[in-house]
LUMLUMDO-770874 format. One line per 2 residues: number of its first residue (from 0); their letters; for each residue x, y, z of N, C-alpha, C. Coordinates in nm, 4 decimals. Layout:
N
NUM) A) X/Y/Z/X/Y/Z/X/Y/Z  ...
# end
This chain:
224
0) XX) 1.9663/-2.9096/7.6789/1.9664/-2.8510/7.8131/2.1039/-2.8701/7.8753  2.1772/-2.7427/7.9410/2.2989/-2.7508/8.0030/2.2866/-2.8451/8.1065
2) XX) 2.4005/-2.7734/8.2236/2.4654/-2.8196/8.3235/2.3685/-2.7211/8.4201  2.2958/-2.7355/8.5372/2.2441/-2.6211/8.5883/2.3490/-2.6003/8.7325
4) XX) 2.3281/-2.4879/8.7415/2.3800/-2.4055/8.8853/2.2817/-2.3530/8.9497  2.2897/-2.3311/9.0692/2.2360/-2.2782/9.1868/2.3081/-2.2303/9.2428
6) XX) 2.2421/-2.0971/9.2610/2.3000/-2.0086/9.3499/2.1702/-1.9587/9.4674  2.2247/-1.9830/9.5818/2.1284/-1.9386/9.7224/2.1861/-1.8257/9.7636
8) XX) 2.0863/-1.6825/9.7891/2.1582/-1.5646/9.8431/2.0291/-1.5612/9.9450  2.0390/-1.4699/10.0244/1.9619/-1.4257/10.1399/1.9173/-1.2613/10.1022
10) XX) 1.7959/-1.2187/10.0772/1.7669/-1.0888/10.0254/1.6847/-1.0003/10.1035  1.6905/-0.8866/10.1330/1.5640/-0.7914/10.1940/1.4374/-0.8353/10.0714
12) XX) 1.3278/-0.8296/10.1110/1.2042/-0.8576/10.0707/1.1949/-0.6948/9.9259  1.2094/-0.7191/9.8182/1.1689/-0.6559/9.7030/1.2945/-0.5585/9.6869
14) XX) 1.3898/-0.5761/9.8000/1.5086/-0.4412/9.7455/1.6413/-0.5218/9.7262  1.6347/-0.6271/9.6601/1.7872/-0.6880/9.5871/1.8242/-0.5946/9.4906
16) XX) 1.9454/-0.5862/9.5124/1.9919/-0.5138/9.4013/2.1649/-0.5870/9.3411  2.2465/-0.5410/9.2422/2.2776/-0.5661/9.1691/2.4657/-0.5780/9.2466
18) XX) 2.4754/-0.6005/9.3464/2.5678/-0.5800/9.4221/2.6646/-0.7104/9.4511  2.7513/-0.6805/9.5676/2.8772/-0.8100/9.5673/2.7990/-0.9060/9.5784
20) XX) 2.7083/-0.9863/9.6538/2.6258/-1.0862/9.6651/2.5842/-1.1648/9.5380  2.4585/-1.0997/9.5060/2.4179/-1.1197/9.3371/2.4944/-1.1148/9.2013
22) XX) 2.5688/-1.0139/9.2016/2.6892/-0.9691/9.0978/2.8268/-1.1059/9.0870  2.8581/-1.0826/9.2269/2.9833/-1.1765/9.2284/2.9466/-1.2769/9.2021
24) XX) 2.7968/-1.3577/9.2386/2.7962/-1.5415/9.1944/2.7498/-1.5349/9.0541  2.6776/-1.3980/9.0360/2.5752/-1.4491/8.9182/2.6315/-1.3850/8.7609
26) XX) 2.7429/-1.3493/8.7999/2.8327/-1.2846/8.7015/2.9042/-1.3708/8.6197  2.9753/-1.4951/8.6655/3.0567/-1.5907/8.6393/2.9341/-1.6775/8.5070
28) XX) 2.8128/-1.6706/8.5711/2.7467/-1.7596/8.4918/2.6952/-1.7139/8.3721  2.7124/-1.5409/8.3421/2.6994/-1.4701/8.2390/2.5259/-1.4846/8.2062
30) XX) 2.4136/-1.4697/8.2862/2.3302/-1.4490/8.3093/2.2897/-1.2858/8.3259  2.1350/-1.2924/8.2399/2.0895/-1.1104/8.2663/2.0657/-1.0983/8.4131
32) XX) 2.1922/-0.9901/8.4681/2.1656/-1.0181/8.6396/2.0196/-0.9035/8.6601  2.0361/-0.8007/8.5716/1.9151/-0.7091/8.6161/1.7779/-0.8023/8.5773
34) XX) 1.7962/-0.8509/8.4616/1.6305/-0.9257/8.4756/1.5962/-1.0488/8.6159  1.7192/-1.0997/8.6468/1.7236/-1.1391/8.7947/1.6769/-1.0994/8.8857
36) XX) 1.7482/-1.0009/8.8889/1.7379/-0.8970/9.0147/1.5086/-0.8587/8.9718  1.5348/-0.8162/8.9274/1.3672/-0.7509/8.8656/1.2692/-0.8916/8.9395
38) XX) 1.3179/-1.0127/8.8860/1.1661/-1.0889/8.9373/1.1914/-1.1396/9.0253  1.3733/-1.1382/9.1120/1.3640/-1.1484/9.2814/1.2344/-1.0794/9.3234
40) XX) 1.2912/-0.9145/9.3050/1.2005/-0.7990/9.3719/1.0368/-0.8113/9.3530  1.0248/-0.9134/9.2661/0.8372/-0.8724/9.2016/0.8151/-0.9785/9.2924
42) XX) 0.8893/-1.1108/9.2917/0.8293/-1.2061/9.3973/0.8866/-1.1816/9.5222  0.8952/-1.1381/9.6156/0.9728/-1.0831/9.7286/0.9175/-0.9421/9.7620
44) XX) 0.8283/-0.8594/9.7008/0.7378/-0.7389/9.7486/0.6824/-0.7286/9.8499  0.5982/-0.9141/9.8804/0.5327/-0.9080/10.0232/0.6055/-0.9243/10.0981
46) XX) 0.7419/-0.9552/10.1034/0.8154/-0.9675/10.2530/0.8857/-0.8331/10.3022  0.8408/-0.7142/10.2592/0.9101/-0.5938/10.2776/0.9867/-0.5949/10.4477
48) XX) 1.0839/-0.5532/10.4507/1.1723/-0.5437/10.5689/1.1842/-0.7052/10.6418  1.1792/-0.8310/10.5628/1.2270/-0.9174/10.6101/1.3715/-0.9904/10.5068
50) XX) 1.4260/-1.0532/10.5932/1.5190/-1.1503/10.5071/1.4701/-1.2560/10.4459  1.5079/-1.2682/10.2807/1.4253/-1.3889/10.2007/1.5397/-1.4927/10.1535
52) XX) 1.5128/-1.6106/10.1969/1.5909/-1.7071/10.1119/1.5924/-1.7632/9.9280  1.6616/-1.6966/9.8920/1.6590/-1.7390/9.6960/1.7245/-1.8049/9.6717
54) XX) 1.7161/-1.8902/9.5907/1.7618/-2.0289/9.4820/1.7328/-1.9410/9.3318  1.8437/-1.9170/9.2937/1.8559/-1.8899/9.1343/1.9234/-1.9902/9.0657
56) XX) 1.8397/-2.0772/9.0121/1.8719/-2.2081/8.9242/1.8949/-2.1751/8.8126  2.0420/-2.1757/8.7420/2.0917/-2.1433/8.6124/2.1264/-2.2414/8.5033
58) XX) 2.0642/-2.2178/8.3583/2.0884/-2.3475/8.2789/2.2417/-2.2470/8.2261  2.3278/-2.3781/8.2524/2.4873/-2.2736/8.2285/2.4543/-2.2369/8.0583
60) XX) 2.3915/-2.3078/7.9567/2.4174/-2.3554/7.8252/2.3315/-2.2680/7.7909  2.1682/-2.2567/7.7949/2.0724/-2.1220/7.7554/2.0785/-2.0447/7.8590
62) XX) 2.1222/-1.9985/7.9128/2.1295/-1.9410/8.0164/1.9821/-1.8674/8.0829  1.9323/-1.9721/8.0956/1.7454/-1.9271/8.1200/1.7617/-1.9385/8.2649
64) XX) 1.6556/-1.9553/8.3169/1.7260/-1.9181/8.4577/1.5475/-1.9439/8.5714  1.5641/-2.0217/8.6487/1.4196/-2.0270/8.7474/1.4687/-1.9514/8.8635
66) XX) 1.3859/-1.9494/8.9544/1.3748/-1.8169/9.0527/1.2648/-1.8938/9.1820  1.3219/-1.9557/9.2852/1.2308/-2.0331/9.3713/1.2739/-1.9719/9.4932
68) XX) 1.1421/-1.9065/9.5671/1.1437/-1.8423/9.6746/1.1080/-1.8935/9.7997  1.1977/-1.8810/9.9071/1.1831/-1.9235/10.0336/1.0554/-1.8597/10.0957
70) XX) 1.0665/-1.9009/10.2177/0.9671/-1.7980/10.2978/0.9624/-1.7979/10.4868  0.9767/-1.6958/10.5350/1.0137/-1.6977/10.6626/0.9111/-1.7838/10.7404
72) XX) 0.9365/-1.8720/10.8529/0.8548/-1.9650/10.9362/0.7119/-1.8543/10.9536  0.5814/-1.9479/10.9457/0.4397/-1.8477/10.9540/0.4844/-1.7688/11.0800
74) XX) 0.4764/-1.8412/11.1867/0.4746/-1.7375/11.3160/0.6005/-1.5908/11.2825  0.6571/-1.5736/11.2486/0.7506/-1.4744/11.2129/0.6450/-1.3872/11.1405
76) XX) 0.5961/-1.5034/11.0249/0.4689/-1.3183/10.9162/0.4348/-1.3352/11.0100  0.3638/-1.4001/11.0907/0.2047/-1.3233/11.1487/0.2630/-1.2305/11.2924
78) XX) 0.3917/-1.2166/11.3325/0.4723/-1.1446/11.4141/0.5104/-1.0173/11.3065  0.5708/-0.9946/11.2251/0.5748/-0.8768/11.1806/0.4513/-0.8179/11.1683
80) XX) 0.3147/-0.8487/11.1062/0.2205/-0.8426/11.0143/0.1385/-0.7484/11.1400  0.1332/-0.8217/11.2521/0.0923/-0.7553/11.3324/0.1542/-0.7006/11.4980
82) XX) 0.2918/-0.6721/11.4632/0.3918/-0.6273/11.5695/0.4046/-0.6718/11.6353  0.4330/-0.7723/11.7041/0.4517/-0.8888/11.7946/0.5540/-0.9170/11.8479
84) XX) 0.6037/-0.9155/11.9448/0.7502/-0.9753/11.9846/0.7360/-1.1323/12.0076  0.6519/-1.1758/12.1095/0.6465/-1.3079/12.1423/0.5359/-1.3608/12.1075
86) XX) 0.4611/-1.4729/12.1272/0.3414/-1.5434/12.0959/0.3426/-1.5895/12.2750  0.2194/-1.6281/12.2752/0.1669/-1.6415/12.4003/0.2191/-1.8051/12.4770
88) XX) 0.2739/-1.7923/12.5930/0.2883/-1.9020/12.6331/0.1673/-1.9495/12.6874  0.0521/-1.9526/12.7071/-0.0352/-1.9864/12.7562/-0.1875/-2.0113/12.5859
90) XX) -0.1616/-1.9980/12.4854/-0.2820/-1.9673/12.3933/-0.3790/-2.0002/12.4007  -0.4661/-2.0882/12.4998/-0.5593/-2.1198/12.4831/-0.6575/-2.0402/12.6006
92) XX) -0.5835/-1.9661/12.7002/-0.5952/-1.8524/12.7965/-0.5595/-1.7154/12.8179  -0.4213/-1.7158/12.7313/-0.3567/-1.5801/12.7129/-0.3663/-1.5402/12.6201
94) XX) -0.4323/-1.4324/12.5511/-0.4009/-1.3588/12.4329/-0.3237/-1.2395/12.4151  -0.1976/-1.2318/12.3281/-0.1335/-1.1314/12.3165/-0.1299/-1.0180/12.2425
96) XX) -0.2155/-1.0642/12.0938/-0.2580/-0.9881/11.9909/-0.3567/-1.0217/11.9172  -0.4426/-0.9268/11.7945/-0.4955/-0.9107/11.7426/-0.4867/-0.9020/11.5588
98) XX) -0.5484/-1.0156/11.4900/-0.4973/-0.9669/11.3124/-0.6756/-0.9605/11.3012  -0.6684/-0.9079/11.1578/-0.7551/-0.8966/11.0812/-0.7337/-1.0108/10.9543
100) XX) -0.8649/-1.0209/10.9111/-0.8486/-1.1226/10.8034/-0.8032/-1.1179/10.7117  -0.7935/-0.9822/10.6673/-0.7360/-0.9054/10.5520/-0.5591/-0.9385/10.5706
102) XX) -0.5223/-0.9231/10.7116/-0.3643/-0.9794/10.7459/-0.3321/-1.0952/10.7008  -0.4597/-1.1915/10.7378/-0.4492/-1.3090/10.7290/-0.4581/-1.3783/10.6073
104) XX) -0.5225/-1.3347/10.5114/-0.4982/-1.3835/10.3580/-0.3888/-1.3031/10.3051  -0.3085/-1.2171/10.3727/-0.2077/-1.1632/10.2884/-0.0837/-1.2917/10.3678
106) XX) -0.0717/-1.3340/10.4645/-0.0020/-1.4076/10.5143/-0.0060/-1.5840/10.4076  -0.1280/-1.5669/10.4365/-0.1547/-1.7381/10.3500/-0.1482/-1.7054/10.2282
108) XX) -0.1501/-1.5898/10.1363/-0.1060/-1.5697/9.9930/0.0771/-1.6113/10.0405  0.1444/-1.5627/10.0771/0.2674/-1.5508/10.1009/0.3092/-1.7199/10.0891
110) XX) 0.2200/-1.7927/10.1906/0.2922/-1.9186/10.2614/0.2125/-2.0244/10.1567  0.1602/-1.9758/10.0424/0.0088/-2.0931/9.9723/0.1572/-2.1715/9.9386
112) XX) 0.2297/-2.1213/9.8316/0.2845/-2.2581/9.7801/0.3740/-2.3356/9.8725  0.3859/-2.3135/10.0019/0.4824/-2.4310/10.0508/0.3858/-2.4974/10.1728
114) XX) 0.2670/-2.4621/10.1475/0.1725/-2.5644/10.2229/0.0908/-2.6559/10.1352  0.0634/-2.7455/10.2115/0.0279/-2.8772/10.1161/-0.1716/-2.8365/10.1270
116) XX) -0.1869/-2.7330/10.0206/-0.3300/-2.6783/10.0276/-0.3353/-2.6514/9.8648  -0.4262/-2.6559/9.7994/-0.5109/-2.6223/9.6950/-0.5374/-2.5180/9.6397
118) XX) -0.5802/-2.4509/9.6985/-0.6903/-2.3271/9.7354/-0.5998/-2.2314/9.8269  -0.6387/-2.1168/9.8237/-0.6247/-1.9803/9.9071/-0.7302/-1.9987/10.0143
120) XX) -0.8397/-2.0582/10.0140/-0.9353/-2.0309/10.1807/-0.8914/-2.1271/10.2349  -0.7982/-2.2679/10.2200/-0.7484/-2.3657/10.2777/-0.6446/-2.3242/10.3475
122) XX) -0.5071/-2.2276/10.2269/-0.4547/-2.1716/10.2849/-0.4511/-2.0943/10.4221  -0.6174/-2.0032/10.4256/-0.6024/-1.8586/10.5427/-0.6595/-1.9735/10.6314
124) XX) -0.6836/-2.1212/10.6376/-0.7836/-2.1569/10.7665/-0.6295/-2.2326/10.8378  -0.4710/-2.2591/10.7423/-0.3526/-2.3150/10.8264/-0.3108/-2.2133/10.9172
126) XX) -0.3284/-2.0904/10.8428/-0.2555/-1.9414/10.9339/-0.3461/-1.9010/11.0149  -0.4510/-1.9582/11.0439/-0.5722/-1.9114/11.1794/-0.5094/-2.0575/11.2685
128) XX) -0.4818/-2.1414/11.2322/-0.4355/-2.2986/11.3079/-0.3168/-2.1980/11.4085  -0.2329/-2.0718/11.3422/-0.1244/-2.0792/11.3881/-0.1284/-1.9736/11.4829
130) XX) -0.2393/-1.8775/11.4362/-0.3222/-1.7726/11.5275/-0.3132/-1.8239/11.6490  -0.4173/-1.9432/11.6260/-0.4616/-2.0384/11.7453/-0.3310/-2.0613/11.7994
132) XX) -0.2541/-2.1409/11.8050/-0.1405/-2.1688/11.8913/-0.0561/-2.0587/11.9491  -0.1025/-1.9298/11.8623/-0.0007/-1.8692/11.9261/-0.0473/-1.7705/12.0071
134) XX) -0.1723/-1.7627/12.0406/-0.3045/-1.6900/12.1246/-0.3015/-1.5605/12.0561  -0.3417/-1.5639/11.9341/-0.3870/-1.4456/11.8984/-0.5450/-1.4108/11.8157
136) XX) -0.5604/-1.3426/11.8449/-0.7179/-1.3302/11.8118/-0.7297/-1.2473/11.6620  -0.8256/-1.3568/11.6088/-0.8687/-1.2887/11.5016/-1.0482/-1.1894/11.4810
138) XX) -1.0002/-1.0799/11.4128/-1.1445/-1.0581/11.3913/-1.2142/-1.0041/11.5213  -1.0847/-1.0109/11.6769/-1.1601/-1.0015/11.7817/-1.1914/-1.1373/11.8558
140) XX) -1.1898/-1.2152/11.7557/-1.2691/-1.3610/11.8115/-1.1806/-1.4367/11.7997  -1.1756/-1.5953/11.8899/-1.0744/-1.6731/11.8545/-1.0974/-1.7930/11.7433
142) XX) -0.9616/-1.8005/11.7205/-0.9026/-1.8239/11.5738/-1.0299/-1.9282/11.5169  -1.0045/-1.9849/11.6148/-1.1006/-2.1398/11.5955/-1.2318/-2.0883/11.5506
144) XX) -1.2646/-2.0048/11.6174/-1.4302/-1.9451/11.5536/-1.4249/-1.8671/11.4239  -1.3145/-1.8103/11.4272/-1.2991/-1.7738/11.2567/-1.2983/-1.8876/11.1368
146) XX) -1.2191/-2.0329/11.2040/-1.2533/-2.1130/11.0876/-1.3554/-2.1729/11.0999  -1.4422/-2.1593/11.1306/-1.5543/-2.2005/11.1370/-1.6723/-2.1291/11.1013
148) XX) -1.6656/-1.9909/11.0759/-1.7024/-1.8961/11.0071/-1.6622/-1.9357/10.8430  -1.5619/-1.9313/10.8149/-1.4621/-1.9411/10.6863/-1.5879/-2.0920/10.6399
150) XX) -1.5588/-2.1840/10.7275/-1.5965/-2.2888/10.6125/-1.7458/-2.2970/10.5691  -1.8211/-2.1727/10.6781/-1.9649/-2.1392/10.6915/-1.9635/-2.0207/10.5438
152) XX) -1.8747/-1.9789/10.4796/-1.8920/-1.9126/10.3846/-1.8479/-1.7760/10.4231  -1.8304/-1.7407/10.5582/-1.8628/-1.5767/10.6016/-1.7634/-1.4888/10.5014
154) XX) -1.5959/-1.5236/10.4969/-1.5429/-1.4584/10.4189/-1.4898/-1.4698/10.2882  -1.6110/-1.5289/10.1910/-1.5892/-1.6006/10.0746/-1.5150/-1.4669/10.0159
156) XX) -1.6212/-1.3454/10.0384/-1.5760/-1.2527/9.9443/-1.4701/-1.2021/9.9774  -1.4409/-1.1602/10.0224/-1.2668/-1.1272/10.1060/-1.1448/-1.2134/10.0403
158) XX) -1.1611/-1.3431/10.0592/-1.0311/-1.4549/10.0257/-1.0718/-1.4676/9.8571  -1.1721/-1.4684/9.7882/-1.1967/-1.4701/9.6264/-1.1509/-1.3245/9.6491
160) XX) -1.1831/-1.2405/9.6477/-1.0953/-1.1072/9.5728/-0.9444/-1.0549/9.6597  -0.8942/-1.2182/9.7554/-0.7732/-1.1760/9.7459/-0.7619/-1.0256/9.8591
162) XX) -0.8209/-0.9938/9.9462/-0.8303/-0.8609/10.0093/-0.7135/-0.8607/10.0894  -0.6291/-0.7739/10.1322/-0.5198/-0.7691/10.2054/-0.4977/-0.6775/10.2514
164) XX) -0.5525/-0.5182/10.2423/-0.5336/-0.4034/10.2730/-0.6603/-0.4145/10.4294  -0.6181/-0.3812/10.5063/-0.6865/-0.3884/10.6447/-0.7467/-0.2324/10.6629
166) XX) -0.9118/-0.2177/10.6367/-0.9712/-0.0769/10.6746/-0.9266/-0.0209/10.7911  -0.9069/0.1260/10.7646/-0.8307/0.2246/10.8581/-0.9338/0.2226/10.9692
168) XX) -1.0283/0.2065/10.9466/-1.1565/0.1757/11.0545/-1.1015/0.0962/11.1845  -1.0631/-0.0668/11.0794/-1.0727/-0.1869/11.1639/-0.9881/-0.1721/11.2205
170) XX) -0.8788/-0.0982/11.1734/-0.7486/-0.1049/11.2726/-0.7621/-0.0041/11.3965  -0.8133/0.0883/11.3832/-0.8763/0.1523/11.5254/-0.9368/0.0891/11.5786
172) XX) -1.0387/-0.0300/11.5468/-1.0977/-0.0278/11.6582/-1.0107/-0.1773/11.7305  -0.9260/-0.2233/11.6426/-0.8380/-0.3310/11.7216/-0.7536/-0.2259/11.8549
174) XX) -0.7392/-0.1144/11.7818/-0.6659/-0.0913/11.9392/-0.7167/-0.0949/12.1073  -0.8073/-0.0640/12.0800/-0.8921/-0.1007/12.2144/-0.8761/-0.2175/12.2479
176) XX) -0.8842/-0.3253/12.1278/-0.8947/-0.4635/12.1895/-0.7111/-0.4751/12.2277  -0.6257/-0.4343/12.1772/-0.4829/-0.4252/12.1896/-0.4520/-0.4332/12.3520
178) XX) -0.5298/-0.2548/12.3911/-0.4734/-0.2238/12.4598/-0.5405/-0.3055/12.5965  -0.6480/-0.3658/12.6070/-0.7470/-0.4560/12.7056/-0.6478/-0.6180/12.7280
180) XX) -0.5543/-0.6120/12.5884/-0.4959/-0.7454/12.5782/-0.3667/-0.7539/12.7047  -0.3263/-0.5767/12.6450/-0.2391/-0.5392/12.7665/-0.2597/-0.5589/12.8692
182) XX) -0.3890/-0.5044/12.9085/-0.4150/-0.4677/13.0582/-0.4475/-0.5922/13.1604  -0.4275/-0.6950/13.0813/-0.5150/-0.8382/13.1090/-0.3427/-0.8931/13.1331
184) XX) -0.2891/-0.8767/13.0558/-0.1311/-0.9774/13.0446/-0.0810/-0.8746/13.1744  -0.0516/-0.7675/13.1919/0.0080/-0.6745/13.3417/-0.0567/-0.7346/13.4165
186) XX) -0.1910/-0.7479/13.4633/-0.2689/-0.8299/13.5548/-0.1967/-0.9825/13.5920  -0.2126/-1.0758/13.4850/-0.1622/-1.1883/13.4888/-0.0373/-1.1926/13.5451
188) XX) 0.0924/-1.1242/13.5237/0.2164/-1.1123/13.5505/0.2621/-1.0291/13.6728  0.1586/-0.9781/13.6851/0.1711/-0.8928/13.8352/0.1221/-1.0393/13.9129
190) XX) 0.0000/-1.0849/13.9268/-0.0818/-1.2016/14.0201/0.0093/-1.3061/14.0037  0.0954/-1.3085/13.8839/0.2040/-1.4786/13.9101/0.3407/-1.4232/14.0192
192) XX) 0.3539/-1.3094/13.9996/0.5051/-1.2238/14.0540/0.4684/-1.2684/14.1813  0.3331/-1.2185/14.2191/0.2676/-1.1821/14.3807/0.3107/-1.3161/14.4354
194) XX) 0.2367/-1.4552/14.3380/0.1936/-1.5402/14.3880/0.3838/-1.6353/14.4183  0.4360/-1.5831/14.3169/0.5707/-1.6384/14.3029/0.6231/-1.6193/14.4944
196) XX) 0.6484/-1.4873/14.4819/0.7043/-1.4437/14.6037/0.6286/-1.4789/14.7433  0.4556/-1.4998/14.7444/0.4098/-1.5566/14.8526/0.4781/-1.7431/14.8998
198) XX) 0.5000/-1.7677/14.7741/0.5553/-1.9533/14.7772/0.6926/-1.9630/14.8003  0.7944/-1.7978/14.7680/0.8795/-1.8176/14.7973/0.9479/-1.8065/14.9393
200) XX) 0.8437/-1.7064/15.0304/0.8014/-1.6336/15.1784/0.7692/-1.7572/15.2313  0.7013/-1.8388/15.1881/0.6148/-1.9643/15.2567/0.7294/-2.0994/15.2684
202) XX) 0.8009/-2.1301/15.1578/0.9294/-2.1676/15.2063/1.0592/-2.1518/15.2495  1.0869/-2.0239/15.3122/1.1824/-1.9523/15.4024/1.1292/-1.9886/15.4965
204) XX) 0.9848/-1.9771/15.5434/0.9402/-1.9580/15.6775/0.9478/-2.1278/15.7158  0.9218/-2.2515/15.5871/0.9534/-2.3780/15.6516/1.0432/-2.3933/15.6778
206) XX) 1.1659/-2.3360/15.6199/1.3030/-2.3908/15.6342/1.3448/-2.3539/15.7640  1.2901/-2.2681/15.8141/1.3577/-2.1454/15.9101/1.2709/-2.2861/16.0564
208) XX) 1.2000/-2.3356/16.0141/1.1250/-2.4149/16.1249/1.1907/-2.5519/16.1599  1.2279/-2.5826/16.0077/1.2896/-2.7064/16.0024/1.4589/-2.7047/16.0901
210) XX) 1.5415/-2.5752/16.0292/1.6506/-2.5878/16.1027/1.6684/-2.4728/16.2362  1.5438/-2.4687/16.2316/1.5880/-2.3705/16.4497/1.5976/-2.5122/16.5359
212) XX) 1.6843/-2.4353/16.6233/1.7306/-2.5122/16.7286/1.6400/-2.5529/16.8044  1.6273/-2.7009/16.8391/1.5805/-2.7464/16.9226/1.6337/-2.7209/17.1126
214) XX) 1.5475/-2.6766/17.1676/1.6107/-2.6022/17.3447/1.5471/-2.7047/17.3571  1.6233/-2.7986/17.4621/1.5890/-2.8563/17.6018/1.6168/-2.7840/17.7172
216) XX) 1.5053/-2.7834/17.8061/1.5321/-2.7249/17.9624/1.5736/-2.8346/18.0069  1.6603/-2.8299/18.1263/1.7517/-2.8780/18.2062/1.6537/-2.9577/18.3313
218) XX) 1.6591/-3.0924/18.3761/1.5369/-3.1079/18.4421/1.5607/-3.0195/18.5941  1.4102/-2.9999/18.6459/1.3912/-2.9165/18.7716/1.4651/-3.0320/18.9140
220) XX) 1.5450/-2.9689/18.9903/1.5717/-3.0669/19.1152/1.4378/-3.1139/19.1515  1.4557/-3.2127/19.2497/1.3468/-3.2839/19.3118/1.3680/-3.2177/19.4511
222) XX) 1.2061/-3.2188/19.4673/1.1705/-3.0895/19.5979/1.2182/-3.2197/19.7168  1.2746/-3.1608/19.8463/1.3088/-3.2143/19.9395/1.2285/-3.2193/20.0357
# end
């Protein structure tokens, strides 16, 4: 067994290709860069349109070669996965979005090997933990009641065959719940704005009490 090298590049999710990045480090080491390139892309499929961190570990001497894949922080998948800009500052009151379970075992397939889990249904019950914190609802329901479903058996069959494609059904009818999520967060942010500006009205009006001028009248002569 050689001397090994490592090389770390940063990749779009399944579209590395054979260019200054990959080419220029992995050239020197006289390694097959296309068979490289090939099982970046096969392991890196599920992160389509994200940036992936790679470690290409090279034996300089057989020139065999391992392939160990990063993976973006969970809250990021479960923000692409289901369009998300922010996660909820409030989660245990505010909800901002909606996944399906089918999202959710494609997320915990993604994140299984760098969590300290066993199993794939151990896996989807860390990425409902993160649901939970980040107020998003699964299934419609919150997170917490999904794992508790999960360890009740409900989606044995789903996480054993691995399901990840979300019915064109379910995703219609999340929009309703989407758009109610909306109409609830405008509410909230309108009633804090209101309430902001009544506390901010309410201390102008102390200050304005605290520094007006105190008038003394002048005493009245004494009647003769």
């Amino acid at each position: 067994m050689g001397k090994k090298e490592t090389v770390e590049v940063l990749v779009e999710g399944g579209k590395a290709i054979a260019g200054p990045q990959l080419g220029g480090t992995l050239g020197p080491l006289k390694v097959n860069i296309n068979q490289v390139i090939s099982v970046i892309n096969d392991k890196t499929k599920d992160f389509k349109g994200m940036k992936v961190p790679v470690k290409v570990i090279v034996d300089t001497e057989t020139k065999d070669f391992n392939i160990e894949i990063g993976t973006p922080p969970t809250s990021e998948l479960i923000k692409k996965e289901i369009e998300l800009k922010l996660g909820s500052g409030e989660p245990n009151k505010l909800f901002v979005g909606v996944a399906s379970i089918e999202q959710i075992i494609k997320i915990a397939k993604m994140k299984k090997s760098s969590l300290f889990v066993n199993n794939l249904k151990s896996a989807v019950k860390v990425i409902l933990g993160s649901c939970q914190s980040m107020g998003i609802l699964v299934e419609g329901k919150h997170a917490h009641e999904v794992i508790e479903e999960i360890s009740a058996g409900k989606y044995d069959r789903e996480i054993n065959e691995e399901k990840t494609e979300t019915p064109k059904e379910k995703l219609e009818s999340f929009k309703m719940i989407k758009i109610e999520l909306e109409k609830k967060i405008k509410e909230i942010e309108k009633k804090k704005e209101q309430e902001k500006a009544a506390a901010e009205a309410a201390k102008t009006t102390a200050s304005s009490v605290e520094t007006a001028p105190v008038v003394v009248s002048p005493p009245k002569p004494a009647k003769k």
